[in-house]
C-alpha positions as CSV (number, residue, x, y, z in Angstrom):
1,X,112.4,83.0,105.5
2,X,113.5,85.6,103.1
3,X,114.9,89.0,104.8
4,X,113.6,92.0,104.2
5,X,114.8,95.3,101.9
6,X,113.6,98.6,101.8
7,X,113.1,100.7,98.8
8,X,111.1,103.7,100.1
9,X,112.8,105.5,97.7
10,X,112.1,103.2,94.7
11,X,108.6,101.8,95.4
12,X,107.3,102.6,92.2
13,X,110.5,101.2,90.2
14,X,109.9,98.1,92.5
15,X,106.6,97.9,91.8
16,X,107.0,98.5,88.3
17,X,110.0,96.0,87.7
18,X,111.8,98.6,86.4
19,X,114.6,98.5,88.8
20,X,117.2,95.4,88.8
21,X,120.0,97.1,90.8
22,X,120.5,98.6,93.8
23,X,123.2,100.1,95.9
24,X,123.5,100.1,99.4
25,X,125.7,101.1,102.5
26,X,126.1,98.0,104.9
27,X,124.3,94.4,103.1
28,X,128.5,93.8,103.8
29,X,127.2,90.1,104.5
30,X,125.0,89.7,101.3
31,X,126.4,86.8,98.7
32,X,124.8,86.0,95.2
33,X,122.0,83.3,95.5
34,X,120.2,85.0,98.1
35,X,116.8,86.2,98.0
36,X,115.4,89.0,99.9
37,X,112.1,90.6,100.1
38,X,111.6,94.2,98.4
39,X,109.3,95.7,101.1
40,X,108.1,99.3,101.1
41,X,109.5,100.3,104.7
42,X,110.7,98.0,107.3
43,X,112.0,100.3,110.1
44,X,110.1,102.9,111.8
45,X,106.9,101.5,111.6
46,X,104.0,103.1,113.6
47,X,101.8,101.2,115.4
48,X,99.5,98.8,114.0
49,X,101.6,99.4,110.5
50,X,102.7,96.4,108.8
51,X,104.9,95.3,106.5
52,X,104.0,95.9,102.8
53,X,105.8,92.9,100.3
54,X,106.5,94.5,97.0
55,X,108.5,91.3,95.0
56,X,110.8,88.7,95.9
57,X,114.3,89.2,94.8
58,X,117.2,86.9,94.0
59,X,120.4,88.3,94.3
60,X,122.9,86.9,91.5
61,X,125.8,89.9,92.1
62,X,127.4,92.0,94.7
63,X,130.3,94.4,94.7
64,X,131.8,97.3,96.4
65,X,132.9,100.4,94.3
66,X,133.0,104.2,95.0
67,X,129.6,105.9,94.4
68,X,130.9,108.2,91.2
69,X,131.8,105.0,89.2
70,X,127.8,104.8,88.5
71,X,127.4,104.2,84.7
72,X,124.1,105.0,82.4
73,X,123.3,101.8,82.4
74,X,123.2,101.4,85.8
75,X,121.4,104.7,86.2
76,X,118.9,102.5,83.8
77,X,119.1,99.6,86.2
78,X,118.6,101.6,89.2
79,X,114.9,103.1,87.7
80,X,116.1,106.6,86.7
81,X,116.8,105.8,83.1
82,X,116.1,110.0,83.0
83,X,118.6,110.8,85.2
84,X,122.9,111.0,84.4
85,X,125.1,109.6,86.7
86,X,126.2,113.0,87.8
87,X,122.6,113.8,89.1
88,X,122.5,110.0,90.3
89,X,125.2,110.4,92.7
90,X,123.8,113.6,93.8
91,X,120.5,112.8,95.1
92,X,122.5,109.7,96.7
93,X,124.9,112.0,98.8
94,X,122.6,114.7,98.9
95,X,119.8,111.8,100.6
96,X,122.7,109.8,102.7
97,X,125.6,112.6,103.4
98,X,127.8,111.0,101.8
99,X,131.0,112.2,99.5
100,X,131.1,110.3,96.0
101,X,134.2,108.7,96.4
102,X,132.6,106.7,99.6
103,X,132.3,103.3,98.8
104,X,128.9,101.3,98.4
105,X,127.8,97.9,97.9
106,X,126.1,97.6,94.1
107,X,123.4,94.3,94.7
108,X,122.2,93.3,91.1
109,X,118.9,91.4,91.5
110,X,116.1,89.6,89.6
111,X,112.5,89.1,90.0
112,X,111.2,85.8,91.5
């Protein structure tokens, strides 16, 4: 059985298929030809809430690298093809309180 991922910030990329890449502190375990299951939230559930499958994933990369080295592309890949890297990696210290020279695991996906 599949684990499960959050993206309860990126639901509607999920959802959408617009998002192939994600980045993410801990997953230090995660290898390429895993797959996971994009869920909606899967901590701090209330009661009687359950867990909401958006799309089965396969992961085919992972590497660490400092938050700044974000490209447009990946900013693309992430589902903000609006937003620069700059503004990238401020929502993502800004959200986690983090510095941008922190590292982070960059998991590159498909849809199953």
């Amino acid at each position: 059985m599949p684990r499960n991922m959050s993206f309860s910030m990126t639901t509607a990329q999920i959802k959408n298929r617009t998002k192939t890449v994600t980045r993410r502190f801990g997953w230090n375990f995660l290898k390429p030809g895993v797959d996971l299951w994009a869920v909606e939230k899967s901590m701090g559930l209330k009661k009687g809430e359950k867990i909401n499958r958006l799309a089965l994933i396969h992961v085919v990369s992972v590497r660490k690298e400092p938050i700044k080295n974000i490209s447009q592309e990946d900013c693309i890949k992430e589902g903000f093809p609006e937003m620069s890297p700059a503004d990238f990696v401020k929502m993502i210290c800004t959200h986690y309180g983090c510095q941008d020279y922190d590292m982070i695991n960059r998991i590159e996906f498909i849809y199953l």
